[in-house]
N, C-alpha and C positions, 0 to 999 in steps of 0.2 A: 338211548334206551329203547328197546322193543317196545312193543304191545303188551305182552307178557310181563316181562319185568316191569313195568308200569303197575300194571294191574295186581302184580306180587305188593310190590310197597304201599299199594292204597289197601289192597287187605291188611297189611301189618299194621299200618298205620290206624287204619279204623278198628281192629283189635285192640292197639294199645289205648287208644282212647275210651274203649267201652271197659277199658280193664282199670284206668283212671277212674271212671263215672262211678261203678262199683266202691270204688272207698272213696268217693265226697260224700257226706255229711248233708244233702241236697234234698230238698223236694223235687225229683223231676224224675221223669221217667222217660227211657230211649230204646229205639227200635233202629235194627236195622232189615233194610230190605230192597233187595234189588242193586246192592251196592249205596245205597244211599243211606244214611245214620241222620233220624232225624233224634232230636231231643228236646222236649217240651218242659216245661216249667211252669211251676204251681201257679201262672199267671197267666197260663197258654200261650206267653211267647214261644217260641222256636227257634232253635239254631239248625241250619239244617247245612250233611257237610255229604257231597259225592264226587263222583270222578270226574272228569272233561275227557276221555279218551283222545279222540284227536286232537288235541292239544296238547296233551299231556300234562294237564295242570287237576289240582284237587282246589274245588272251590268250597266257598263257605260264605252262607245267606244266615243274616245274624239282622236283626232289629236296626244296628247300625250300620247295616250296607252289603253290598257283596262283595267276595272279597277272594282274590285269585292268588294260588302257590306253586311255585315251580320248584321240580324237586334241585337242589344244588349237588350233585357227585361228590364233590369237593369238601363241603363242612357233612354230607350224607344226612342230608334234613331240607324239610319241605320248607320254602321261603318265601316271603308273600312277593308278590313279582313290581308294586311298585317303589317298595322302600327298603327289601330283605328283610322285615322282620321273621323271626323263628317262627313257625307254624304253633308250636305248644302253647309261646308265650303271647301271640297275636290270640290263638282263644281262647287262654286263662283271661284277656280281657273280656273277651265278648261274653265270657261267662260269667264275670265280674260285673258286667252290664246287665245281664237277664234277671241273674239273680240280685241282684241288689247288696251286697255281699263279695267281698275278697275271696276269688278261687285263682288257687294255684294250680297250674294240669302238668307243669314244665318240670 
């Protein structure tokens, strides 16, 4: 995968996620800027999710750790790189964790 097409999937991908956030039911509130999507909660924890360009991985800094995804061609979904978890369903956890509260994003 280029540069480009890199940087294509982490835009979609952080669209479909601000397009998720928009219909929870949440106290929180998210910004993007600069490539970077942070999202705060009514407790001011954060999850905060951006690109790694030369690496080519989308990380994700959540209360319980950081936490790196490679994108798979194959299943065409970003997977966390030390177990395969799915992207969506690794941070319906961590949002599950912020919020205190069951969120599904997947």
């Amino acid at each position: 995968m280029n540069e480009s097409e890199f940087n294509e999937l982490i835009d979609e991908t952080i669209e479909a996620i601000e397009d998720k956030l928009d219909e929870l039911d949440l106290d929180i509130d998210f910004e993007t800027a600069g490539g970077i999507l942070t999202i705060t909660f009514d407790d001011d924890s954060k999850i905060i999710i951006n690109r790694q360009a030369p690496l080519k991985q989308l990380w994700v800094a959540a209360k319980t750790g950081g936490f790196h995804f490679n994108y798979d061609t194959a299943a065409q979904a970003w997977v966390k790189d030390d177990d395969g978890t799915e992207f969506f369903s690794a941070l319906s956890q961590y949002f599950t964790d912020h919020a205190n509260e069951k969120v599904e994003l997947s």
